[in-house]
C-alpha positions as CSV (number, residue, x, y, z in Angstrom):
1,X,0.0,0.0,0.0
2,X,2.6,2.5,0.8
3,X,4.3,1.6,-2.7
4,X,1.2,2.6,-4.1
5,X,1.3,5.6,-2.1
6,X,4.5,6.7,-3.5
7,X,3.8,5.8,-6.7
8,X,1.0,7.7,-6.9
9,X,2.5,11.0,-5.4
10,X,5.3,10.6,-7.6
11,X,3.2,10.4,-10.8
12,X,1.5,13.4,-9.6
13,X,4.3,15.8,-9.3
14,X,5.9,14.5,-12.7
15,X,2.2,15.2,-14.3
16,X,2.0,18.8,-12.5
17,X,6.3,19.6,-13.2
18,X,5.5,18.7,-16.5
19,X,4.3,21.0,-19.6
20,X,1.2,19.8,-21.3
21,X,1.8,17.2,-24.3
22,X,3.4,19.5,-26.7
23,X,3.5,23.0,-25.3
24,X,6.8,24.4,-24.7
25,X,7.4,25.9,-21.2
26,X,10.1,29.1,-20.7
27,X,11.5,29.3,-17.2
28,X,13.2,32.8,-17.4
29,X,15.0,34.2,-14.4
30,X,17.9,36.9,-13.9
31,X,21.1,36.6,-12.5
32,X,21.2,36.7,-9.2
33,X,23.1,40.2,-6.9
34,X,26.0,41.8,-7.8
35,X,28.7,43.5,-6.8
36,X,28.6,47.6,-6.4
37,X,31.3,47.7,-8.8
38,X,29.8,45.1,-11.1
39,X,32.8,43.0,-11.9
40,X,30.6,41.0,-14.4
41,X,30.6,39.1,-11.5
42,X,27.9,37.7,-8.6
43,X,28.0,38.9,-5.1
44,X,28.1,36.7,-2.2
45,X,24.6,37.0,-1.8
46,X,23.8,36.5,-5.4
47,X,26.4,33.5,-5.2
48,X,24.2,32.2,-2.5
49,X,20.8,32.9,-4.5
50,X,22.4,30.9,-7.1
51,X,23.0,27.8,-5.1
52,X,19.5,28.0,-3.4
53,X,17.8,28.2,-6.9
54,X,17.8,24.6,-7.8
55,X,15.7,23.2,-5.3
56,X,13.1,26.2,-5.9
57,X,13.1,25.6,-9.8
58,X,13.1,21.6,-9.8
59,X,9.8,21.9,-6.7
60,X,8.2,24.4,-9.5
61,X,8.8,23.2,-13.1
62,X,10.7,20.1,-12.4
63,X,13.9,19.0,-14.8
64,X,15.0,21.2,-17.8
65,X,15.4,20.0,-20.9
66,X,18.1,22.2,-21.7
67,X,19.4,25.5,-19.8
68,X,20.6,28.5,-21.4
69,X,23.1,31.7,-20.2
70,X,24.7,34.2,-22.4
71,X,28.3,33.5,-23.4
72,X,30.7,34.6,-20.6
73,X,33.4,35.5,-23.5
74,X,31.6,38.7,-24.4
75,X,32.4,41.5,-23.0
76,X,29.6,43.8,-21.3
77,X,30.0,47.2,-20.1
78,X,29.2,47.0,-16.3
79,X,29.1,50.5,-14.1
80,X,31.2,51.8,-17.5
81,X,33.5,49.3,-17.4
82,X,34.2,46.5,-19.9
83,X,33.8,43.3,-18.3
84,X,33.4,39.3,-18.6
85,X,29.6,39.0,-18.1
86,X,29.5,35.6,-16.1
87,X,26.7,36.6,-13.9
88,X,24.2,34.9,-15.6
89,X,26.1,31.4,-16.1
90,X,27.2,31.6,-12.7
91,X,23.7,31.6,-11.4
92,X,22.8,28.8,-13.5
93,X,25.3,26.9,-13.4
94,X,24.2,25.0,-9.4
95,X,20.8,23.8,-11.5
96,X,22.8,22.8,-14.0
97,X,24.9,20.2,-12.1
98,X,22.0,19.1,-10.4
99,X,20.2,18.3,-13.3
100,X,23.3,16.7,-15.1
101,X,23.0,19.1,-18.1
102,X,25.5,21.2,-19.9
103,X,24.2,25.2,-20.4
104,X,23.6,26.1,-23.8
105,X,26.3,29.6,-24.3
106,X,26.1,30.0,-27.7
107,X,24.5,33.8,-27.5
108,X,25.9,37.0,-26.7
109,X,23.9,38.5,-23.6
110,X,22.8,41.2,-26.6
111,X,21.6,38.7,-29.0
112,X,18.1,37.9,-27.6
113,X,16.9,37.5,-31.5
114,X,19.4,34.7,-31.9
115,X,18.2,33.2,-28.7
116,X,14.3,33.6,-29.4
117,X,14.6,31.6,-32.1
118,X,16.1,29.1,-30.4
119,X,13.5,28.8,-28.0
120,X,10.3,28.6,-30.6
121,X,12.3,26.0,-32.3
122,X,9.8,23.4,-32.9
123,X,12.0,20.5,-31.6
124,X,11.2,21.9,-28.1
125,X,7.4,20.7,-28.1
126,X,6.7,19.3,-25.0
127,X,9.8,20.8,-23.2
128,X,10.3,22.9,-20.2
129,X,13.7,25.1,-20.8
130,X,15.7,27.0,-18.0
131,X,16.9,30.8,-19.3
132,X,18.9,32.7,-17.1
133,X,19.8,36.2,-18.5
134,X,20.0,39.9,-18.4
135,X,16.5,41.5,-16.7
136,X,16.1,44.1,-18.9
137,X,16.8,41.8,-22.3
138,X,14.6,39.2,-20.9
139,X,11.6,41.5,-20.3
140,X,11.8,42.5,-24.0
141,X,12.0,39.2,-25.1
142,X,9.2,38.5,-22.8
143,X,7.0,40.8,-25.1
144,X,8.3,40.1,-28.1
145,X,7.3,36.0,-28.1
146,X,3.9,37.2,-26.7
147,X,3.4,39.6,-29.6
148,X,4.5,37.0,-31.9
149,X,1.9,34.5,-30.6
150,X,-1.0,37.3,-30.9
151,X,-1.1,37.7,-27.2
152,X,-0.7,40.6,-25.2
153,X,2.8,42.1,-24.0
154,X,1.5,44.9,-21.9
155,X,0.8,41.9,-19.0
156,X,4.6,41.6,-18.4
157,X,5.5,44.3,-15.8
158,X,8.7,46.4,-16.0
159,X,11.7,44.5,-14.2
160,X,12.9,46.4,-11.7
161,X,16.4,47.0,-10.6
162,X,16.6,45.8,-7.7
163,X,14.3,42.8,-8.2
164,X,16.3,39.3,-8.5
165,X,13.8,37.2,-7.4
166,X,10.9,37.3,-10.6
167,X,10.5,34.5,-13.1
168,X,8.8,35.0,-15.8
169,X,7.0,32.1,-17.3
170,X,6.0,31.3,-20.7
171,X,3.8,28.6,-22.0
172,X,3.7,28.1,-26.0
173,X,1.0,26.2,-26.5
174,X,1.2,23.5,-29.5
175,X,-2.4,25.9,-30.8
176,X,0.6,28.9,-31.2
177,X,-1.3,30.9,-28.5
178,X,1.0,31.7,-25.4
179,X,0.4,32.2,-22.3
180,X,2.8,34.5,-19.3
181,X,3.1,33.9,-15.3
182,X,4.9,35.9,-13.1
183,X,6.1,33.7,-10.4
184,X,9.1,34.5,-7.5
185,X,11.7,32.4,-6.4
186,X,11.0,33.6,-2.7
187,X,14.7,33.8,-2.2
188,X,15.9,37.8,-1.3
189,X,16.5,36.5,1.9
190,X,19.8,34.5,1.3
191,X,23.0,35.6,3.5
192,X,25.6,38.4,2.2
193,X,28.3,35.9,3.6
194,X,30.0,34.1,1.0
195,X,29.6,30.0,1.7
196,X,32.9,28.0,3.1
């Protein structure tokens, strides 16, 4: 009986981590905090944001499919300086690891055209995708997919500065309607003491 149980629980977490049939679902989150002088880099805290994030995604959406960052090889300016813009890679990078997948880099952090396409690539049907990236790129992006699928963009609210705690959700539906969800990771409260 308790097999059964467990069975059944499980089944019911896969069923409700799990996009419908073929719709493609885009988990889209920003790197976590930063430095005051940028660096490119994370800040203790956001290093600690970044190793807290797994076990918030998996519980949510379950296990990617594939997980994207832009590539740390091009340069960003960051506080007017020209930088290595790892941020976003080394936030995904703990979800990564736990989910045994390599992080797709082929995009500059500018290029969300490149990476758009990408993600509305039909062999994605039935897929749920991990995107962590630049706030304000990611909110235009946002609105661009949901313009392209006939839906509206003014639903996706302005991503503030100091928030590093939204996800934005997308769900393409196999009909090519989409759908958006603001959800929160629920994790601002994480220690400003590097771990170790």
């Amino acid at each position: 009986m308790k097999t059964l149980a467990a069975f059944t629980l499980g089944f019911a977490w896969l069923l409700s981590a799990a996009p419908a049939s073929a719709d493609v679902r885009l988990v889209m989150f920003r790197h976590g905090e930063k430095p005051a002088a940028g660096l490119g880099q994370l800040s203790c805290q956001g290093l600690n944001r970044a190793l807290a994030l797994p076990r918030v995604l998996f519980a949510a959406y379950g296990k990617p499919a594939a997980l994207y960052a832009p590539n740390p090889g091009v340069i960003k300016n960051d506080n007017g300086k020209p930088y290595h813009y790892i941020r976003p890679l080394a936030t995904i990078e703990p979800t990564a690891i736990r989910a045994e997948l390599p992080v797709n880099t082929r995009w500059a952090w500018n290029d969300i055209a490149g990476l758009q396409e990408e993600l509305l690539l039909p062999s994605h049907e039935g897929q749920t995708l991990y995107v962590a990236w630049e706030h304000h790129l990611l909110e235009a992006m946002t609105r661009q997919i949901l313009t392209r699928r006939g839906s509206d963009p003014a639903q996706v609210p302005k991503w503030q500065s100091e928030d590093f705690d939204s996800i934005h959700v997308l769900t393409l539906r196999s009909d090519g309607t989409a759908s958006f969800q603001l959800d929160h990771q629920g994790l601002d409260r994480q220690g400003s003491s590097c771990p170790g």
